[in-house]
N, C-alpha and C positions, 0 to 999 in steps of 0.2 A: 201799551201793548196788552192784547188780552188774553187771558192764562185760560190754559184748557179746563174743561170741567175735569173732576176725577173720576176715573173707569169701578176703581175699588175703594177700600174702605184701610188708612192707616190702623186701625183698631187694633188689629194684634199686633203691633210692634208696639204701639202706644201701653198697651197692654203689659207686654212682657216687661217692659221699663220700670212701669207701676209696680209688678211685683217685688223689688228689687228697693223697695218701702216697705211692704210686706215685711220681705226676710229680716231687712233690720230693724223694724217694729217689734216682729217676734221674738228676735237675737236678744236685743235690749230688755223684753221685759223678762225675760229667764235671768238674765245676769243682774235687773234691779229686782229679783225676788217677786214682781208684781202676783204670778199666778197662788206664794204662799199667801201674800192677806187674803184674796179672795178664796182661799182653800178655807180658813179658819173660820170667813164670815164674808158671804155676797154683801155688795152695797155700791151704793151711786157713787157715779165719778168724782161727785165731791168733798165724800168722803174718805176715798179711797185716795184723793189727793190730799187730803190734810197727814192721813196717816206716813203716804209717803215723802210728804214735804213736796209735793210737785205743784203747776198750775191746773187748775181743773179743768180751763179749754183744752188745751194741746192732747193734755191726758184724756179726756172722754172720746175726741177723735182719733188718738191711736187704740182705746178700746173698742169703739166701734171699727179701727183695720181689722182686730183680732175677732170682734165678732165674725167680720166675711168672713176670715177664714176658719171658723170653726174652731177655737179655741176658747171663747168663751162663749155664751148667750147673756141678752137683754132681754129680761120680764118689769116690761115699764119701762122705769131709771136705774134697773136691779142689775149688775152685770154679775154675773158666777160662773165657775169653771166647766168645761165639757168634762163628761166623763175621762176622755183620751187626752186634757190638759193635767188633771188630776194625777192619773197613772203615770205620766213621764215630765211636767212641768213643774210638777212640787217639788223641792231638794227635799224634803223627808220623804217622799216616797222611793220603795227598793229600788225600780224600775227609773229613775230619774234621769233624765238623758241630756243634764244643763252642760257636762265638759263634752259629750260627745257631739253636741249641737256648736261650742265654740270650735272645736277641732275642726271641724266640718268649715263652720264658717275661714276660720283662720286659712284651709288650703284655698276655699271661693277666691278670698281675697289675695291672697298670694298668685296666684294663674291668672285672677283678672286683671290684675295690674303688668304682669308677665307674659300678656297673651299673644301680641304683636312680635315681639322680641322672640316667645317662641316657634310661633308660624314660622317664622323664616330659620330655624333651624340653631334658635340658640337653646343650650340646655340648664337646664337646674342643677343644682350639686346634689348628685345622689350623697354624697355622703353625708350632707345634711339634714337630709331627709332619713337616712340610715338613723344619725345620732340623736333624731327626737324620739324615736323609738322608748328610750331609756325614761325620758320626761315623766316628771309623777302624774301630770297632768294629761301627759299623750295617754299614759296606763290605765286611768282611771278614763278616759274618754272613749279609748277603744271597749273597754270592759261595758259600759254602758249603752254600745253601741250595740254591742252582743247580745243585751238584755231587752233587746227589742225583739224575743223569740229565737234567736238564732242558736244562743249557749243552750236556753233551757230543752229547746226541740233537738236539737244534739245529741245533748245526753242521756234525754230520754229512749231517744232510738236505740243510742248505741249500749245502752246498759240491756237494753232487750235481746241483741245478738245472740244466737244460740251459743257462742264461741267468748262469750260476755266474762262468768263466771271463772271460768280455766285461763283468764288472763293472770299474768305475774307482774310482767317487766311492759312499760309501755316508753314509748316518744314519743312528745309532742314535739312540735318542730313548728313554730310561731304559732303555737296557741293561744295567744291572747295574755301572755305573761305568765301564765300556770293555771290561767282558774278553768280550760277545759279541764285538764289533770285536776284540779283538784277535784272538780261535782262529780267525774266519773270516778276518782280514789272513795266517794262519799259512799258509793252503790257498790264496792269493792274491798274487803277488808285486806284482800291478800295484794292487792294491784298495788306497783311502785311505779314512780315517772322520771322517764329523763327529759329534763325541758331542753331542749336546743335552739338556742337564739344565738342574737351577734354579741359577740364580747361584750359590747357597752351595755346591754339589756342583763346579762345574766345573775348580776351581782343585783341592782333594784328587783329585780323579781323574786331573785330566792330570798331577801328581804321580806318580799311580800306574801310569799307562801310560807316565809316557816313566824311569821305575824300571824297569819292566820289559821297556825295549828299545824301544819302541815311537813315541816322541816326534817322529818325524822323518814318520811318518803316518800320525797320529791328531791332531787339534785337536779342543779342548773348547769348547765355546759356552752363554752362558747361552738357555735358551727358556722356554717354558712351554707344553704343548702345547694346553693350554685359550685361552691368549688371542693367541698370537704367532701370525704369518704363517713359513712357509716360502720360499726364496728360490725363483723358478720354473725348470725345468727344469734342478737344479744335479745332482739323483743319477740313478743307474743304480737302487738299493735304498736303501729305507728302509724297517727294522728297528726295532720295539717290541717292548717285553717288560713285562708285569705293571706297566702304563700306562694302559691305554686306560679299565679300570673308571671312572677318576677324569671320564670325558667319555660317558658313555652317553646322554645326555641329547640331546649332539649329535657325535654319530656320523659320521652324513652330510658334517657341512660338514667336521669333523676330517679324514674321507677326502675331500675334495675336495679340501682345504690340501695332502694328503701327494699327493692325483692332479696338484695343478702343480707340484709339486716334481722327482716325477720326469721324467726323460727317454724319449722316446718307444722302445716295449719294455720299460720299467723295470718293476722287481718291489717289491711292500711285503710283508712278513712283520709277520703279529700272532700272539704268543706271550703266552698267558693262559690263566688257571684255566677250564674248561670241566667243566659239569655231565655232559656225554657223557665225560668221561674215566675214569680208573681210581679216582680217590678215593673212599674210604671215606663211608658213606654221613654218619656221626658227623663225618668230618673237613670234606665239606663242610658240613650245617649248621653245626658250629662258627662255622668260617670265616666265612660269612655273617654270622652274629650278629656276631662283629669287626667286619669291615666297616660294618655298617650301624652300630653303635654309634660309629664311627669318623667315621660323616657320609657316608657313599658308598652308591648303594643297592646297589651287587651285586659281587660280586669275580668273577661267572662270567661269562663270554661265550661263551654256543654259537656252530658253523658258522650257524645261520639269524639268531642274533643282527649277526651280523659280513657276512654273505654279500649279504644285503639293503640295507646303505647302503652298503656296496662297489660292490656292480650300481648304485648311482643315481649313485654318485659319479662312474663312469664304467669301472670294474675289472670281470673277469670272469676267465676259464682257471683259477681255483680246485684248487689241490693241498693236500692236506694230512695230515699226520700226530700221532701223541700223543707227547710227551716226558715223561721223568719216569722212576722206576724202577716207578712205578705208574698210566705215562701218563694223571697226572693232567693235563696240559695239554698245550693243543692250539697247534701252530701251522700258521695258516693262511697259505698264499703267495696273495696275487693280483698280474695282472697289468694294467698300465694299457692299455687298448682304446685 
């Protein structure tokens, strides 16, 4: 029997498959350290295998995956670091993004193996997902995730605020474990922070901020911002970050909680993923698909998503800016009317 010829070209599915060697190419040589020897000293795969004890075939051809993708270059038999492996691939660099790259992977793999089971409507245990929160290694991977632009372009904004200086009392409310509060306490001598997370985060966190100096003003509190009240007119600001998706549903009355919290003047900053940002068009559906697979409908919040049960809630004077090194995300300041 004879087979029809083909109309198109399998290529992009053949494609996307291949990627998916890529990622764990990449995955793997963060977690064997590969990008530090070549940070201390470029050299041929043969060398770079004896150092690592590996074979030098296998190894030269997952250096050249990393070449495609931009992670390292080949001059000659020379392989060495791109600039942008340098900056987040080396674990001595500030900026190193090796747990926030396994975290990432670790959800990939978890949904992909999940993915069937949950198209049809099975779910995840939020509260498992709630309880990694606490994880030193969730902490440190979210924190590195932030330092891809997001923390540093933050706080640079918000220490600009006209209304910046005359803060006292602030809340964070899933800051990132404290280190928003803490860069913004840096630019602030008089600013104190209330962090509010879930019971099981509060205790590893304030750990981790009074480690780093900070113990004497910053308190951790347990909250929830879906079902807890806010104390009334206790801040100056109150500061979210990559939170609020989890309460889309009720928006409004959320801003109304955080509008009697503050004090009159007072500012709230919401810091979250936005479809108007710089992300890749691939990174945001990704993203999404997580998300929902996750039980949340949406991981984005535009300015008109956000702007509109802000104005009901009783907020207006609206500033705002993109953070991120691909202002993927937006943070929006309002002010309480």
């Amino acid at each position: 029997m004879p087979f029809p010829t083909p109309k198109t070209s399998l290529a992009p599915v053949e494609h996307v498959l291949m990627e998916s060697i890529s990622a764990q190419a990449i995955i793997d040589a963060v977690r064997m350290n590969l990008f530090d020897h070549l940070s201390s000293q470029p050299m041929p795969a043969a060398v770079l295998a004896k150092a690592m004890e590996l074979k030098t075939e296998p190894l030269e051809a997952m250096l050249d995956v990393l070449v495609d993708r931009h992670l390292l270059t080949l001059d000659g038999k020379i392989y060495a670091n791109t600039e942008m492996t340098e900056e987040y691939l080396v674990s001595a660099s500030p900026l190193y993004q090796g747990k926030a790259l396994s975290l990432q992977h670790g959800h990939n793999e978890l949904l992909r193996k999940s993915l069937p089971t949950l198209l049809k409507g099975g779910t995840m245990e939020r509260e498992k997902t709630d309880e990694s929160w606490a994880e030193a290694d969730t902490m440190d991977g979210t924190l590195q995730h932030a330092l891809n632009g997001q923390l540093q372009m933050a706080v640079a904004y918000l220490k600009e605020l006209p209304e910046f200086a005359s803060f006292r009392t602030m809340a964070d409310i899933g800051g990132n474990h404290g280190h928003y509060s803490m860069e913004l306490l840096e630019h602030n001598p008089d600013l104190t922070s209330a962090i509010l997370d879930l019971p099981n985060v509060t205790a590893p966190a304030m750990q981790r901020c009074t480690a780093l100096g900070y113990g004497d003003r910053i308190t951790c509190e347990p909250f929830d911002l879906r079902s807890d009240e806010l104390p009334e007119e206790a801040y100056d600001f109150v500061f979210t970050s990559h939170i609020l998706y989890g309460c889309v549903d009720d928006l409004e009355n959320v801003f109304r909680n955080i509008h009697r919290s503050l004090k009159a003047g007072g500012c709230f900053a919401s810091h979250h993923l936005s479809r108007e940002g710089g992300a890749s068009r691939l990174y945001q559906t990704s993203v999404e698909l997580i998300t929902r697979l996750m039980g949340y409908k949406t991981h984005f919040l535009s300015g008109r998503d956000l702007e509109e049960p802000l104005t009901a809630a009783g907020f207006g004077n609206f500033t705002h800016t993109f953070t991120g090194c691909d202002g993927q995300t937006l943070l929006l300041v309002a002010r309480k009317l």
